[in-house]
C-alpha positions as CSV (number, residue, x, y, z in Angstrom):
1,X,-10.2,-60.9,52.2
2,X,-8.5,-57.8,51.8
3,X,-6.2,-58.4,55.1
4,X,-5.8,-61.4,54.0
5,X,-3.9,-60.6,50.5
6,X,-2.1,-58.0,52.4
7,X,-1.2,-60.7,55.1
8,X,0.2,-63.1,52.4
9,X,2.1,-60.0,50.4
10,X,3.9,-58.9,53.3
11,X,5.1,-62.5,54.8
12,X,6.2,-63.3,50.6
13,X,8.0,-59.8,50.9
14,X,10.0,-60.9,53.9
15,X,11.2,-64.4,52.6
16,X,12.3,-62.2,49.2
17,X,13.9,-59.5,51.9
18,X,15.8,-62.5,54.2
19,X,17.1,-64.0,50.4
20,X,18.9,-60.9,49.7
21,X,16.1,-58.1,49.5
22,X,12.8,-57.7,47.5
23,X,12.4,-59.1,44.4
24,X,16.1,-60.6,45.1
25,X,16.1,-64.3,43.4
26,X,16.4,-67.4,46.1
27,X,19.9,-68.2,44.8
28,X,22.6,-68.4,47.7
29,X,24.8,-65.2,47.2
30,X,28.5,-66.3,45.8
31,X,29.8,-65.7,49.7
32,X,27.7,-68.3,50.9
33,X,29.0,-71.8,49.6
34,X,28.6,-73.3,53.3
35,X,25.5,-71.3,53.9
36,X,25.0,-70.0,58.3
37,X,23.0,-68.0,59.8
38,X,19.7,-68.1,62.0
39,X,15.7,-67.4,61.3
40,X,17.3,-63.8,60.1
41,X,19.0,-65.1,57.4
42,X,22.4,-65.7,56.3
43,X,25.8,-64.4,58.0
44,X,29.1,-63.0,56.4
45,X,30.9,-63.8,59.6
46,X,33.6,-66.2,59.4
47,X,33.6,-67.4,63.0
48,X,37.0,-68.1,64.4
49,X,38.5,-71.3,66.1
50,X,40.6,-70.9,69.4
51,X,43.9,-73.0,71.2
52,X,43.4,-76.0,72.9
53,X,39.7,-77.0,71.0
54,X,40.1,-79.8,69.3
55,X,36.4,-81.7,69.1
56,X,36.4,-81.1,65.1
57,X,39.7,-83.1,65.5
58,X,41.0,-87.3,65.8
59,X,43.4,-88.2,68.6
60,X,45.9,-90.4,68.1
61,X,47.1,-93.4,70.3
62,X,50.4,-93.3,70.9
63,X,50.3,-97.7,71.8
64,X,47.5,-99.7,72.2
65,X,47.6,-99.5,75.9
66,X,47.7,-95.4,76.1
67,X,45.1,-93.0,76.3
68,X,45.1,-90.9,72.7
69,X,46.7,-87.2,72.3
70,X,46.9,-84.9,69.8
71,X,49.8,-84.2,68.1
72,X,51.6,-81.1,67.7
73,X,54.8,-81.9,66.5
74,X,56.0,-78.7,66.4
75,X,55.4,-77.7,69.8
76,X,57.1,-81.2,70.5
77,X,60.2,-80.2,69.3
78,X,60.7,-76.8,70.5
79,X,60.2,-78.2,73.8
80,X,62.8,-81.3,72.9
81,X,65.6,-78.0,72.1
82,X,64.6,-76.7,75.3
83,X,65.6,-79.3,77.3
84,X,68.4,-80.8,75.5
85,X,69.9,-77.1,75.7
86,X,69.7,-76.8,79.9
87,X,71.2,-80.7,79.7
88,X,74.0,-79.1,77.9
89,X,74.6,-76.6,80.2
90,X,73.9,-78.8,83.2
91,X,75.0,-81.8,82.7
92,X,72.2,-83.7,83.7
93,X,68.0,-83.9,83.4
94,X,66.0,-81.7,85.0
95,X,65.0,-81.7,88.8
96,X,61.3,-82.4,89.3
97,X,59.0,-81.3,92.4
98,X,55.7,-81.7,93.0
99,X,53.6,-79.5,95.5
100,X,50.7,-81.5,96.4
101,X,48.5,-79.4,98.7
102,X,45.2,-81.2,100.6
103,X,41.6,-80.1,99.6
104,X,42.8,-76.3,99.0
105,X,39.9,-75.2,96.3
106,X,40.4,-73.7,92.8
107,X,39.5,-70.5,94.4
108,X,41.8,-70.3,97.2
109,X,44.7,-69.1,95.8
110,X,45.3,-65.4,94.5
111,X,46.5,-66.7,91.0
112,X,42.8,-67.5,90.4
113,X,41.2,-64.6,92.0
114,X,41.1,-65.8,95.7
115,X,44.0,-65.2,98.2
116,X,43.6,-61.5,99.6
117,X,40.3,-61.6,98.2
118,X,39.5,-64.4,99.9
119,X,41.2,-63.6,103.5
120,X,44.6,-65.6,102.7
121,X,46.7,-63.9,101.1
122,X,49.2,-66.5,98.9
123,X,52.3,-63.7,97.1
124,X,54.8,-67.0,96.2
125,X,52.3,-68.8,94.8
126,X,50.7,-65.9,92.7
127,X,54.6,-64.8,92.0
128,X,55.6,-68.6,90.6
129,X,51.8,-68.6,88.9
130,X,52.5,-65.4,87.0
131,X,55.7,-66.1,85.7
132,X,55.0,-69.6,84.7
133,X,51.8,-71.6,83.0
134,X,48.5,-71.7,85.0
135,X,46.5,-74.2,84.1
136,X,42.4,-73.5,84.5
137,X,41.3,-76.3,83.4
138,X,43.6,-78.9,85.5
139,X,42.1,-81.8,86.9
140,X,42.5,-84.3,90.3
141,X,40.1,-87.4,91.1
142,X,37.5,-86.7,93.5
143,X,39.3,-87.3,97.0
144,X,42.7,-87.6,98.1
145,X,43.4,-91.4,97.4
146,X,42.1,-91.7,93.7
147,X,44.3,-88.6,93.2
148,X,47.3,-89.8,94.9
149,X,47.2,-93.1,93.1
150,X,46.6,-91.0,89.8
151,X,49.4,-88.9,90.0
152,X,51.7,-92.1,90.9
153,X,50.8,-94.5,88.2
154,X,49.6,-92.5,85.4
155,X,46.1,-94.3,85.7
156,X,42.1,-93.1,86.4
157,X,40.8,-94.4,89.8
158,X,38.9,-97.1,87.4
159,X,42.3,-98.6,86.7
160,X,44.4,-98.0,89.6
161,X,41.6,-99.2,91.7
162,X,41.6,-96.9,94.9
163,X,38.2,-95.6,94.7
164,X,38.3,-93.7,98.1
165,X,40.5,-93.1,101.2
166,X,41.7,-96.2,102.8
167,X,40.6,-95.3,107.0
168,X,42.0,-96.8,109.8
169,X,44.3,-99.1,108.6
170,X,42.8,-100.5,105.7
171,X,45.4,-101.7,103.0
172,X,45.9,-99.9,100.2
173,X,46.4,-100.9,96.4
174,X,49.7,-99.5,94.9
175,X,50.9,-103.2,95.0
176,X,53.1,-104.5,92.3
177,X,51.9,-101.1,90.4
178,X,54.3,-99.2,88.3
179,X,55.0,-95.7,89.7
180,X,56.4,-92.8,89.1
181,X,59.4,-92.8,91.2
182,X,60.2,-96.2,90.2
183,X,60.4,-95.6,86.7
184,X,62.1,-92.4,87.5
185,X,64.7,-94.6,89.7
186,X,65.3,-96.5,86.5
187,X,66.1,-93.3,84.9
188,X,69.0,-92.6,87.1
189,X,66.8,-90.1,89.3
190,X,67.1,-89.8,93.5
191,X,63.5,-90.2,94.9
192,X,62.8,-88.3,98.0
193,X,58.9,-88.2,99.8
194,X,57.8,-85.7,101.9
195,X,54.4,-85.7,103.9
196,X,51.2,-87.5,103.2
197,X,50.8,-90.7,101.7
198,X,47.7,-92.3,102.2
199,X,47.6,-95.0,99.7
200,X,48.2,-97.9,101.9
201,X,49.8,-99.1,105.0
202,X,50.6,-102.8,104.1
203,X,53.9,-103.6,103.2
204,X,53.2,-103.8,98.9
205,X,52.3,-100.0,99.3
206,X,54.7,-98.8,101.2
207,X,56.9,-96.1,99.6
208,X,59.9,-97.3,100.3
209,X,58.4,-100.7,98.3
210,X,57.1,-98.6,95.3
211,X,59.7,-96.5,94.0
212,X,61.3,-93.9,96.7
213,X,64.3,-93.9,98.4
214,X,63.3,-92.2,101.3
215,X,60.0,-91.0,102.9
216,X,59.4,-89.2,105.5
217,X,55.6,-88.0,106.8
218,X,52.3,-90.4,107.7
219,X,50.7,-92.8,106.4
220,X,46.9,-91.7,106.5
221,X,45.0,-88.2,106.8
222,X,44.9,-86.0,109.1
223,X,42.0,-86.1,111.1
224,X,43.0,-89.3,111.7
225,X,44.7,-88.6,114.1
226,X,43.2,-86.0,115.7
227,X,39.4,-86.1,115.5
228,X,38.7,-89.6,117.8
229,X,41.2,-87.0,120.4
230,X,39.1,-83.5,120.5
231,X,37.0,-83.5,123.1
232,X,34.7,-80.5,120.5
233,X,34.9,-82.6,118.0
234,X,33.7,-86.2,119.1
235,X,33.1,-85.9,122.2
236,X,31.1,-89.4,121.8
237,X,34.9,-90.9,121.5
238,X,37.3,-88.3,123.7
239,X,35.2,-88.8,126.8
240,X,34.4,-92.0,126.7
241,X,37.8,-94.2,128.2
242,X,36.3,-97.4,126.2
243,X,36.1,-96.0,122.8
244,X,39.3,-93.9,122.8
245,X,41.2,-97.0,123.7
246,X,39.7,-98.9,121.1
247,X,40.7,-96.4,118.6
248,X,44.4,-96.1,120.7
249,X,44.8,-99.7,119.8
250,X,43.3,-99.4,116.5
251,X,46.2,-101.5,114.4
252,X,46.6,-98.2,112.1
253,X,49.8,-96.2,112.3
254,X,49.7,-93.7,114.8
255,X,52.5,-91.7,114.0
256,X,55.2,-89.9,111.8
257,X,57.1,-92.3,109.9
258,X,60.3,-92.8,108.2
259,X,60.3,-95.2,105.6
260,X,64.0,-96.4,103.4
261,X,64.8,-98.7,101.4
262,X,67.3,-99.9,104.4
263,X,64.0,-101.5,105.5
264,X,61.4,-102.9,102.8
265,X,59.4,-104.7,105.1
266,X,58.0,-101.6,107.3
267,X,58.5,-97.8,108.1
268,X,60.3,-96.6,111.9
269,X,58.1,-94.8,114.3
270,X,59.5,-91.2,114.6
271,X,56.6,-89.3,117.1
272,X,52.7,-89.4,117.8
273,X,50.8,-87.6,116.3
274,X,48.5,-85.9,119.0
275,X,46.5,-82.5,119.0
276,X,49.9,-80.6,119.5
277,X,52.5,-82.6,117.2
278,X,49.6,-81.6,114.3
279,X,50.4,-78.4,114.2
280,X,54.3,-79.0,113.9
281,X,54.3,-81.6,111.0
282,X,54.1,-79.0,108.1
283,X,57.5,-77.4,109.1
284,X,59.1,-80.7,110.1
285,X,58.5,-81.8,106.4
286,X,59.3,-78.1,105.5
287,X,63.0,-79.0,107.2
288,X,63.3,-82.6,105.7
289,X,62.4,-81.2,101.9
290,X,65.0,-78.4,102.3
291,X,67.7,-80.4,104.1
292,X,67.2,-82.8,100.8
293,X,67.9,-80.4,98.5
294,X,71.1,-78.9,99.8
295,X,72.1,-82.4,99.7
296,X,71.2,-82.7,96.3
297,X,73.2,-79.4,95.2
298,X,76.5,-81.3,93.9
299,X,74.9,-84.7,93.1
300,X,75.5,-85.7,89.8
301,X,72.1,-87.7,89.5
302,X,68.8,-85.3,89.4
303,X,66.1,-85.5,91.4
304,X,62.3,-85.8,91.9
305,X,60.9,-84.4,95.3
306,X,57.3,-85.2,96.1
307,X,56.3,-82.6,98.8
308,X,52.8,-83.7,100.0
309,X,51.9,-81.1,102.6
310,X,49.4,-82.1,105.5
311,X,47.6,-78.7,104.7
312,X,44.9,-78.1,104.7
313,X,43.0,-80.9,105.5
314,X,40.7,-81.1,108.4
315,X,41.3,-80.6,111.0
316,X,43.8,-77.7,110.5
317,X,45.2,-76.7,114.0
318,X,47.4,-73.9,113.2
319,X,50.7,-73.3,114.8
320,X,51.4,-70.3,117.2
321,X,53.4,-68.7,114.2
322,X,50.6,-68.6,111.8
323,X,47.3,-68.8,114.4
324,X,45.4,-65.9,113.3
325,X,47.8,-64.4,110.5
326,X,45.6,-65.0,107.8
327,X,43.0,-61.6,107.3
328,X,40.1,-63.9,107.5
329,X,41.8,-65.7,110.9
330,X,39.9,-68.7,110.5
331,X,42.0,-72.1,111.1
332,X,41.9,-72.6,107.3
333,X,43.2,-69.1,106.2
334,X,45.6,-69.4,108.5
335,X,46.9,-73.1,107.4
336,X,46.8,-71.2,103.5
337,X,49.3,-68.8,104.7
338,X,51.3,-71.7,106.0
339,X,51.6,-73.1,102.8
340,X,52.4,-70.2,100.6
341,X,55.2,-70.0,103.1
342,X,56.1,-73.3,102.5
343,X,56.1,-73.0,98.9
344,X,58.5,-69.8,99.3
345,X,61.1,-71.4,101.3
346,X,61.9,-74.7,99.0
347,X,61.8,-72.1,96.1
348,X,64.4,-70.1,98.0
349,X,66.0,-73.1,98.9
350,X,66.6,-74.4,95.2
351,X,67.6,-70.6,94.5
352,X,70.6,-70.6,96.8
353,X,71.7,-73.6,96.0
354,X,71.8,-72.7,92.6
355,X,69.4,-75.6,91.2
356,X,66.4,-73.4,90.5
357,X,67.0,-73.0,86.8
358,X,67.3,-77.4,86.5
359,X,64.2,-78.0,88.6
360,X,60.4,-77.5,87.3
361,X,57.7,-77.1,89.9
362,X,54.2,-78.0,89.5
363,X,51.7,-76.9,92.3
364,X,48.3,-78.5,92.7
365,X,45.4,-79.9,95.2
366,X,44.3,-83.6,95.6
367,X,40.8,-82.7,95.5
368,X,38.2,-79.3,95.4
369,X,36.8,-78.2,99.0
370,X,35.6,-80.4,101.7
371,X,32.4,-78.6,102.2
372,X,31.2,-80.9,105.1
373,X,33.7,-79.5,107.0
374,X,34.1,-76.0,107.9
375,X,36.1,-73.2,107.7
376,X,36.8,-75.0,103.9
377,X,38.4,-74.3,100.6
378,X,36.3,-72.4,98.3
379,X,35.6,-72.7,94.7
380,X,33.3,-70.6,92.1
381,X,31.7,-74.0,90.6
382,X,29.3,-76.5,91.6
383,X,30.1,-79.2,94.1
384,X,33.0,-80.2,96.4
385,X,35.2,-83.2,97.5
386,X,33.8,-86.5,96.8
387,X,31.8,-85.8,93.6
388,X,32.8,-84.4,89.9
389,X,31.3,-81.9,89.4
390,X,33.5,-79.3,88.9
391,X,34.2,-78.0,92.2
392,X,34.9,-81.3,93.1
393,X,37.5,-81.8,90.8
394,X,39.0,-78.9,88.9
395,X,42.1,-78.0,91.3
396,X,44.1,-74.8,91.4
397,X,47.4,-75.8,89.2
398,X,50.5,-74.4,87.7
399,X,54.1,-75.1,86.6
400,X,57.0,-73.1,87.1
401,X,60.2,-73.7,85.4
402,X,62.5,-70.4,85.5
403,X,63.6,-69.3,81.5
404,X,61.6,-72.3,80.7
405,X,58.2,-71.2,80.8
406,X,56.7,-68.9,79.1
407,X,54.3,-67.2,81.6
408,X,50.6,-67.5,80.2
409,X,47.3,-68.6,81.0
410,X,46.1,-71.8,79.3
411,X,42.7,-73.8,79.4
412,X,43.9,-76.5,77.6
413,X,43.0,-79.8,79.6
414,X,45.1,-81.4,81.9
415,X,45.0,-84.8,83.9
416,X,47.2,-85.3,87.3
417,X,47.5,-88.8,85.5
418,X,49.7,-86.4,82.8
419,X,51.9,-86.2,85.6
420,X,53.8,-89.5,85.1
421,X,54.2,-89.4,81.2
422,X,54.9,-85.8,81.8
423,X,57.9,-86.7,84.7
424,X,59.1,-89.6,82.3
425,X,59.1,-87.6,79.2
426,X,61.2,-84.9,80.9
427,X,64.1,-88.0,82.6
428,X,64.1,-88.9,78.3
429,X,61.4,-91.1,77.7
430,X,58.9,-88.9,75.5
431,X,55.5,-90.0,74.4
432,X,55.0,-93.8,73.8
433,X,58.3,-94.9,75.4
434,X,56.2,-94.8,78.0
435,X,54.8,-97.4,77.5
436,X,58.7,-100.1,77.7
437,X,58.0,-99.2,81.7
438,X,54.4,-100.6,82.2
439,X,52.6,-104.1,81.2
440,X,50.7,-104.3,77.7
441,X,48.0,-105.3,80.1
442,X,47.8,-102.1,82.1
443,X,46.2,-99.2,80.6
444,X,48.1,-95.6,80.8
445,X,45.4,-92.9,81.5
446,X,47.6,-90.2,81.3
447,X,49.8,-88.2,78.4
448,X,53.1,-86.4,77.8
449,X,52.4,-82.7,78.5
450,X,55.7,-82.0,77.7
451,X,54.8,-79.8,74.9
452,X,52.0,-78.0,76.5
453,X,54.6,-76.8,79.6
454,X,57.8,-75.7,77.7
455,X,56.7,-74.8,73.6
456,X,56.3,-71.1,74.1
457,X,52.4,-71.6,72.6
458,X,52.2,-74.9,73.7
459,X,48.9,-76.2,73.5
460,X,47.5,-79.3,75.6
461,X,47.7,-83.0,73.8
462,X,44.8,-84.3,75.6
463,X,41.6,-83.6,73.8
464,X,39.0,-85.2,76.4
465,X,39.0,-86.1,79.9
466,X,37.2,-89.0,81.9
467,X,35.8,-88.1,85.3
468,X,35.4,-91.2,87.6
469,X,33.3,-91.1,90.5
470,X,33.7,-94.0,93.5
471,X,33.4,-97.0,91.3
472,X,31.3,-95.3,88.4
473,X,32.7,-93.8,84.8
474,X,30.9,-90.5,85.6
475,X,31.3,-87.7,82.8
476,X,33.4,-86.5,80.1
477,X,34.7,-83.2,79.0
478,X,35.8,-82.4,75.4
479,X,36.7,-78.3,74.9
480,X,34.3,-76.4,77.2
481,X,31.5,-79.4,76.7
482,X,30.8,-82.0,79.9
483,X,28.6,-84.9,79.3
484,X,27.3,-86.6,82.2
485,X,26.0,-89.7,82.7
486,X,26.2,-90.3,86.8
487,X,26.5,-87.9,88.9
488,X,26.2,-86.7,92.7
489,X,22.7,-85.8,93.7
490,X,23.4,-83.1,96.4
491,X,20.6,-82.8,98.9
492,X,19.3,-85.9,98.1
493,X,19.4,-87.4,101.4
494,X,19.8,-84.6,103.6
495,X,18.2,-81.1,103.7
496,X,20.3,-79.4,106.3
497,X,24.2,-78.8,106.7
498,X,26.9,-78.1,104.2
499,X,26.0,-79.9,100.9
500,X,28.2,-81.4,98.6
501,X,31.2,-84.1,99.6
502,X,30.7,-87.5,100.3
503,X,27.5,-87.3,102.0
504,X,24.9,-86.4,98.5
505,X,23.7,-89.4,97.1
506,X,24.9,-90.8,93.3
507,X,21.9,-90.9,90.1
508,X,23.4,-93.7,88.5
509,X,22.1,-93.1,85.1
510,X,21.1,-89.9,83.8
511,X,18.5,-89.1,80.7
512,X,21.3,-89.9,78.0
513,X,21.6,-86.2,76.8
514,X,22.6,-84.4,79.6
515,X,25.5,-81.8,78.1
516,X,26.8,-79.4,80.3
517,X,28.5,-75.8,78.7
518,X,31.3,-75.2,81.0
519,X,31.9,-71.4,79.6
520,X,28.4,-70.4,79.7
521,X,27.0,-72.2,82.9
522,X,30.4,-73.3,85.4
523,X,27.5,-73.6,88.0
524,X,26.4,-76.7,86.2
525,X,22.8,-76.1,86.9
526,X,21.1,-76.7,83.3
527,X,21.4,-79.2,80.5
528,X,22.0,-77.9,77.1
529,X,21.5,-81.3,75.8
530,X,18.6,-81.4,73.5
531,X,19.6,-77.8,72.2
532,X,23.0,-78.5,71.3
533,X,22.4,-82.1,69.7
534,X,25.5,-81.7,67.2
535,X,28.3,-81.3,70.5
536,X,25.8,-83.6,72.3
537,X,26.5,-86.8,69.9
538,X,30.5,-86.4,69.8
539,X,30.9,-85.8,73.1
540,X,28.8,-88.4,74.5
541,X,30.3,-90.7,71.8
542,X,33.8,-90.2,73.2
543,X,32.2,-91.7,77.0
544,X,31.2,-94.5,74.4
545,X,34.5,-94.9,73.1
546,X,35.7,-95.3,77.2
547,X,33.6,-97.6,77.5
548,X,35.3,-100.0,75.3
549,X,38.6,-98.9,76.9
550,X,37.1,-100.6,79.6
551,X,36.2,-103.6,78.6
552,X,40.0,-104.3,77.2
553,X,41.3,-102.9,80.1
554,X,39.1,-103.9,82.8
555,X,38.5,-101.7,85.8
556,X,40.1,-102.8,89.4
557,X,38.5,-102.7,92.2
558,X,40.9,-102.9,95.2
559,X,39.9,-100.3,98.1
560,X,35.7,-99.5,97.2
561,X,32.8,-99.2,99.1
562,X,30.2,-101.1,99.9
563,X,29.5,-102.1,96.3
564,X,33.3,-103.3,95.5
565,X,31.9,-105.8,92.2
566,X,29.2,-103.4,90.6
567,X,26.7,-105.4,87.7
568,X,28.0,-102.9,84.9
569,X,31.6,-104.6,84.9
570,X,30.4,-108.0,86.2
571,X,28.5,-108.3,83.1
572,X,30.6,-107.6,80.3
573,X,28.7,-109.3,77.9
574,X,25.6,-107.3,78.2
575,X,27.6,-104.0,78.5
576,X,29.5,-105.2,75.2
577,X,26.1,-105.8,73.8
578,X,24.7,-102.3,74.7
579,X,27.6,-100.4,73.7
580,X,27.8,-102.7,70.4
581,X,24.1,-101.1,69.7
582,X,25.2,-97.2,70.4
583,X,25.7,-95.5,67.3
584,X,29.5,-95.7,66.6
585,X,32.1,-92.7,67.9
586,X,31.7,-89.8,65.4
587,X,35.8,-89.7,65.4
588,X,37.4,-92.7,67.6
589,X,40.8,-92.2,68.2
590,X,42.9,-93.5,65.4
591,X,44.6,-97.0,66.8
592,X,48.3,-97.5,67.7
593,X,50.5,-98.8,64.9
């Protein structure tokens, strides 16, 4: 009895003690009208809020048909004097190039702790990286199409409707699309393609039928060329005189193309691509990009150069100039090395001929590592090509714009879809004007970045990102939060070999509170869910919200796999019904006026 008065004395004592001491009355102090703190008892610390967080905030959409941003008008109109000073002073709007490497990995290059680290060393790229804006948090589609098509029309995979590589010949789906370089065309811009294409071989996708004016490169990937040739690699094919011929007289495109608009109906055979030709293509597109721009260095009209480079995809057979000059000598260092190079020479290029200042660059990868093929990319997160997790899909990225950008670091978000309001913003057609280029039936997934590249501060505008995965709405991410509702199941089918990529199998529905803390677990390996109900709700709500997006704006579906008509958006009804029942977005974007 005695232990127990004691007992009951000393646990009274410590609720007086956590209100503010013993004897202290159970009245909040005057500090604590919103009242925090934990099982210890209240906290005086105010907490701070950081750039680039917006989940506490409403976006905005900009038209009906757009995805929403939000606004930072301030930002917007530093970056609006920025560039109608250098038109003053040049005379014309600014030069745009993208450098669109193939499955190099977040952690490749030395901006983001790889290069020497790493056994490829990459000085122009960390050189252009620390004097402009990395991005940490940029993101591609899961494999080279999807991306491709992305950075072209400003659209998700789910409304482009390439879901994977077309192999082989297969026709692509950039038909009738609205693309960058067409709109770009519109805006008084020359369009000039360098390298891989890969969305499509029939005539509709042709580049010289979707917006350039010249193309040079191929048509698919490269080990399509190569890999039905090695005798190491598929021997099944290489030494068997029935199979190679069939593939010989596959009806794909064997070779390097030229494609014009001289000729809308197909592209002229320059050379076949064999196991030697391979390992020249890189500096043959290398020659065409730079011969372009000293064309372009008294042209009145500016330009936008889309330099695709063939590296370094599998199968990477490196040249005698770079074989081995990588510190880690492996075909994939070497190819890095190669491409850093590259990089260096157009950048040199546009510096002699006195266009550096007028052009922005922006440098990123299609897609994360292929990690069923090695020597790969590499990348500190979970998962690889073919899947969205973030290693799969979170792509080494910056933008250089000399005197334009303030170097920094940012980890605002960041679509390849921004890419085309971005390139249209910049040739004068900001924010919704968009939207006079593209059908009110065809949904814009990406957003003007402009602000985000060129205010000194400039924060991103996007303040979630959807992650598609094959024909599947996968996950979302809002701030450092992920919620997931399909996913990529590595393992699932096969024990042995290099996980990750296209061959795990996909968990098509998940528990319904799986939440992922990107900050405090990048390896993705446990759900925070449950624990952290109040991000849980608005961040799943915001897949919700997509959801409905999708309905208005129905998904396409024109290069799939096996599944090309799925039951979730044949049956509209029923998904209307179910996402009718959810509970309603905590803060939907506010609608277009």
């Amino acid at each position: 009895m005695i232990f127990k008065k004691k007992l009951t004395a000393s646990l009274c004592s410590l609720v007086m003690a956590c209100a503010g001491g013993v004897g202290a009355s159970l009245t909040p102090p005057a500090f604590a009208q919103n009242l925090r703190g934990s099982a210890e008892g209240p906290t005086k610390a105010r907490g701070y809020d950081h750039p680039d967080q917006f989940l506490h905030l409403r976006d905005v959409k900009p038209a009906d048909n757009m995805y929403p941003v939000i606004a930072h008008p301030e930002q917007e109109k530093q970056a609006r004097e920025k560039l109608a000073a250098l038109e003053k002073k040049t005379g014309k709007k600014p030069n745009i190039l993208i450098f669109l490497m193939d499955d190099v990995g977040w952690w490749d290059p030395g901006f983001n702790g790889g290069g020497i680290a790493l056994g490829n060393e990459t000085p122009v790229m960390d050189r252009l990286a620390n004097n402009g804006l990395v991005m940490t948090s940029a993101y591609s589609a899961p494999s080279c199409t999807p991306s491709r098509a992305t950075i072209a029309t400003g659209q998700n995979p789910l409304h482009h409707g390439l879901l994977r590589p077309p192999m082989y010949g297969e026709p692509g789906g950039l038909d009738g699309a609205v693309t960058m370089p067409s709109v770009l065309k519109k805006l008084g811009y020359v369009t000039q393609g360098v390298g891989k294409w890969h969305m499509g071989e029939n005539k509709g996708s042709l580049p010289q039928n979707v917006g350039y004016d010249d193309y040079v490169g191929f048509l698919g990937v490269s080990d399509m060329y190569t890999e039905w040739r090695d005798t190491y690699y598929n021997p099944e094919v290489a030494l068997s005189p029935a199979r190679f011929r069939m593939i010989e007289e596959d009806p794909f495109n064997h070779d390097e193309v030229h494609c014009s608009t001289a000729n809308t109906k197909k592209c002229d055979s320059l050379k076949v691509i064999d196991l030697d030709y391979i390992k020249d293509l890189d500096t043959h597109w290398l020659d065409t990009s730079v011969n372009f721009i000293k064309k372009m260095k008294d042209n009145k009209a500016p330009f936008f150069l889309y330099h695709a480079t063939r590296g370094c995809h599998f199968d990477n057979y490196p040249n005698a100039k770079y074989a081995g000059k990588s510190r880690s000598r492996t075909s994939y260092g070497d190819c890095m090395v190669e491409m850093d190079d590259v990089l260096g020479t157009l950048v040199k290029t546009l510096e002699d001929s006195g266009q550096l200042e007028n052009t922005l660059i922006f440098l990123t990868s299609d897609n994360g590592p292929e990690c069923e093929i090695p020597p790969h990319a590499q990348t500190p997160f979970r998962g690889c090509k073919g899947s969205t997790w973030e290693g799969g899909v979170r792509v080494p990225t910056f933008a250089y714009w000399k005197d334009m950008i303030k170097p920094r670091r940012t980890e605002g978000l960041f679509d390849q879809a921004d890419l085309f309001n971005t390139a249209i913003s910049l040739a004068g057609k900001p924010q919704a004007q968009v939207a006079e280029f593209v059908p009110k039936t065809s949904y814009i997934d990406g957003i003007d970045q402009t602000g985000m590249l060129l205010a000194d501060n400039g924060e991103s505008a996007r303040r979630s990102r959807i992650y598609t995965l094959n024909q599947y709405l996968s996950m979302v991410r809002v701030d450092e939060f992920k919620y997931i509702i399909t996913a990529e199941v590595e393992n699932g089918l096969f024990q042995k070999g290099d996980i990750g990529g296209f061959g795990g199998t996909i968990a098509t529905s998940t528990g319904g509170a799986v939440l992922i803390n990107l900050y405090t677990n990048p390896q993705e390996d446990a759900s925070i869910g449950i624990r952290h109900i109040p991000m849980a709700a608005p961040v799943g709500a915001t897949l919700g919200w997509y959801m409905q997006e999708l309905i208005k704006y129905p998904p396409q579906f024109k290069i799939g796999f096996a599944d090309n008509n799925p039951p979730l958006y044949n049956l509209l009804p029923t998904l209307r019904d179910a996402i009718r029942r959810m509970a309603p977005p905590a803060q939907p974007p506010v609608p277009a006026k």
